[in-house]
Each structure stands twice: as C-alpha cells, then as structure tokens.
C-alpha positions, 0 to 999 in steps of 0.5 A: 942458549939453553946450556944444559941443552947444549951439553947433550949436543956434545953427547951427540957428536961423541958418539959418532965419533966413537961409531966412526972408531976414532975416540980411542983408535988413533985419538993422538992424531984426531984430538984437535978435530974432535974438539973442532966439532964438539965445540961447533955443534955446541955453537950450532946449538946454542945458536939455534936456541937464540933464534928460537927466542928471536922467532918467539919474541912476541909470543913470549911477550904474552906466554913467557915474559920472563924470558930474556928477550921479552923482560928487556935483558936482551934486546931483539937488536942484539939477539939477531947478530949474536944467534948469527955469530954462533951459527957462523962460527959452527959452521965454519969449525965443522968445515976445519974439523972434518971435511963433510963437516962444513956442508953437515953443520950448513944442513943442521942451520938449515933444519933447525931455522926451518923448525923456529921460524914454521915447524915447532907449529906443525904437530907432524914436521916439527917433531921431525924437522927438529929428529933430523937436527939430532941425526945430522948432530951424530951424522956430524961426528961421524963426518970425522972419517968419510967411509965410516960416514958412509957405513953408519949414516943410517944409524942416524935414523935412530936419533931422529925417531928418538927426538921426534918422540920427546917433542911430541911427548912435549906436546900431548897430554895436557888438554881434556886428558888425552894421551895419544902422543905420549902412548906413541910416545912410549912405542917410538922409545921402545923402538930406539932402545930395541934398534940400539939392542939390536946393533949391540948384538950384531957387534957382540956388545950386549951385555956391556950396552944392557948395562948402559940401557937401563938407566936410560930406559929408567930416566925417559919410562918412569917419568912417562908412565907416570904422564900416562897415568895423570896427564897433567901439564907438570907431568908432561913437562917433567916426562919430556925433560927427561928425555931430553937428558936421557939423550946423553945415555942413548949417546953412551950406549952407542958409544958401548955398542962400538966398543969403547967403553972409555967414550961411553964413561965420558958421554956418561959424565956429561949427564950430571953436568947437564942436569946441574945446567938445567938447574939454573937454567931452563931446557925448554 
C-alpha cells in the first residue's frame, strides 16, 4: 500500500480544506468530516496502490520479484477483494464526509484504475491521468465547503502540473543519457512554485509562504540537478522520490498561502513521518 505514499494524500486533502477556510475557522463543527476525508483519501490511495500491483503482477514476476504479490506474500485471490474493500470504503466515507465528496472519491477510483490498468504505458496520458488523481485529492478537501468549492476548484490545476512533472521525471533520463524529460521536468516545477507565489501575493501571504517554498524547492531542485547533470537511473529514481515527498511541502505552502499557519506546521510534520515510512517501505 505504499504507506509513506499514503501519508502525502492526507497532505492533499488538508490543504484544501485549509483553501476552503475550515482547518481553524469553525474547526469544532467540521473536526469529524475533516477526519472522514483524510481517512477516505488515504483508503482511496492505498487502494489504488493494491491494484497497481494487481494490474503488474506478471511484469513484476520477471521485473520485480520481490514485490508481495509475485514472491507469493500475497496472493492475486486475496489482493483483488482487498483493493476493492479500500476503495469502497474511500468512497463511501468521502459521500459522509462532505456532500460532492462521495461523486470526487468515485472520479479519483475512476482515474486512478484508468492509470494501472492503461495510462502508466502512455508516456503523454499517464502522467496526466495519475496529476488529475492529485488534483481531485485537494478538489477533495475542498468539497468540505460547496462554494469554496466552486471558487478554488481551479487551484487544483497546480497539483496536476505538479505530478505530471514528477512521473515524467520518473521516466527520463536513464536510456543513452538523455534528459528531455527531466529538463521539462525542471520548467513544469518552476511553474508550480511560481503559480503558488503568485497566489500568496494576491492573498498578502508572501513572505510567510517564501518561508515554506524553500525547502520545497530545495528537496524536489537539488536531486533533479543532480539527475540532469548524470542521468543515471539511481539519479533519476532519488530525483522522482523527492518530489514525490516534497509534495507534503507544496501542500503546506498552500496551506500558508490561505492563512493558517497552524495547518501549514501540521501539513509540515507529516514529511518526517513520510520519509520514516519510505524507509521501511518502497514509494514506488
């Protein structure tokens, strides 16, 4: 289930709550469907992880053997009903946690099975089927307040440019030294972390989201420089693992951006419990 994966969909979901402006302001009366959708999306994620295993199981038997379905910890029989079971039961919290949540958690099962079963093998979709996972993940958050909702949705373009940059820099790089994706790689960052600067001025948080923008450009450039520089597949895997972490930084800056700091330190505190995760388990 990738649980340190897992973690930044929490972040995901936190953020857009802190958009919609109910992580502090009347926190007392949301608390219980804030905790609905954190667990839904982490349900939602983890489920989708499962069938990314179930959808591999004859390319890991050659590719990765020492993945739990094809070194026999687990067995296909079992995986199926299990990834099912989490991505019902993400569903149906998201429905009681906010009332869009339900129809958003369906769009995120949709997209991300689109993505195992046929994206991950289209170098142009896949990155952008599994962005819109992403995007739907804050669109989720957000869901807690309908008219928020409908103000911010556009924010979750962001996400999706965000992610489609770290699955292609997951894939470049590593045949003949070529580094085409990773230099698109390096634009679309650039990009997100501008859109993110460009919001916090509007909203008059600046220099408090500056503060959280530069560790995040620090975790997902200097790994990614270095990728560019020798684009060797080690590289490369470190480059796309730290953007996948740095994700939870991106979610803390948003949260700064909208004004709460408090959401923005907690969104923080789940990157060292993330990487602790990937620790003992894989990301990818």
């Amino acid at each position: 289930m990738r649980p340190g994966s897992v973690i930044s969909a929490v972040a995901d979901v936190l953020a857009g709550v802190t958009i919609a402006g109910r992580f502090e302001s009347g926190l007392d009366k949301n608390l219980l469907n804030i905790l609905l959708l954190c667990v839904a999306t982490k349900l939602l994620y983890a489920g989708g992880i499962v069938y990314n295993d179930v959808f591999d199981a004859g390319f890991d038997a050659v590719v990765h053997p020492r993945r739990p379905i094809p070194s026999g910890a687990i067995k296909l029989s079992q995986a199926k009903p299990f990834g099912f079971i989490l991505l019902l039961a993400g569903i149906a919290l998201a429905g009681i946690g906010s009332n869009a949540g339900g129809f958003i958690a369906i769009g995120i099962t949709f997209f991300a099975l689109l993505y195992n079963k046929w994206g991950k093998n289209n170098a142009i979709l896949g990155p952008l089927n599994l962005g819109i996972c992403r995007g739907l993940n804050l669109i989720l958050g957000m869901s807690i307040v309908p008219f928020e909702l409908q103000q911010w949705y556009l924010l979750a373009l962001v996400p999706v440019i965000y992610i489609y940059a770290v699955t292609l820099i997951s894939r470049g790089g590593v045949h003949g030294g070529h580094t085409q994706n990773l230099n698109i790689g390096a634009l679309l960052y650039t990009a997100v972390i501008g859109a993110i600067l460009y919001q916090a001025n509007i909203n008059g948080e600046l220099n408090m989201t500056v503060l959280f923008l530069i560790p995040f450009g620090l975790l997902i450039l200097i790994p990614l420089s270095g990728a560019m520089q020798h684009a060797t597949a080690a590289n490369v895997a470190k480059a796309a693992k730290s953007g996948m972490l740095a994700l939870i930084l991106m979610d803390a800056a948003w949260a700064i951006t909208f004004d709460s700091l408090l959401a923005a330190l907690i969104i923080a505190a789940l990157l060292p419990i993330s990487i602790w995760l990937a620790k003992l388990f894989p990301v990818a």
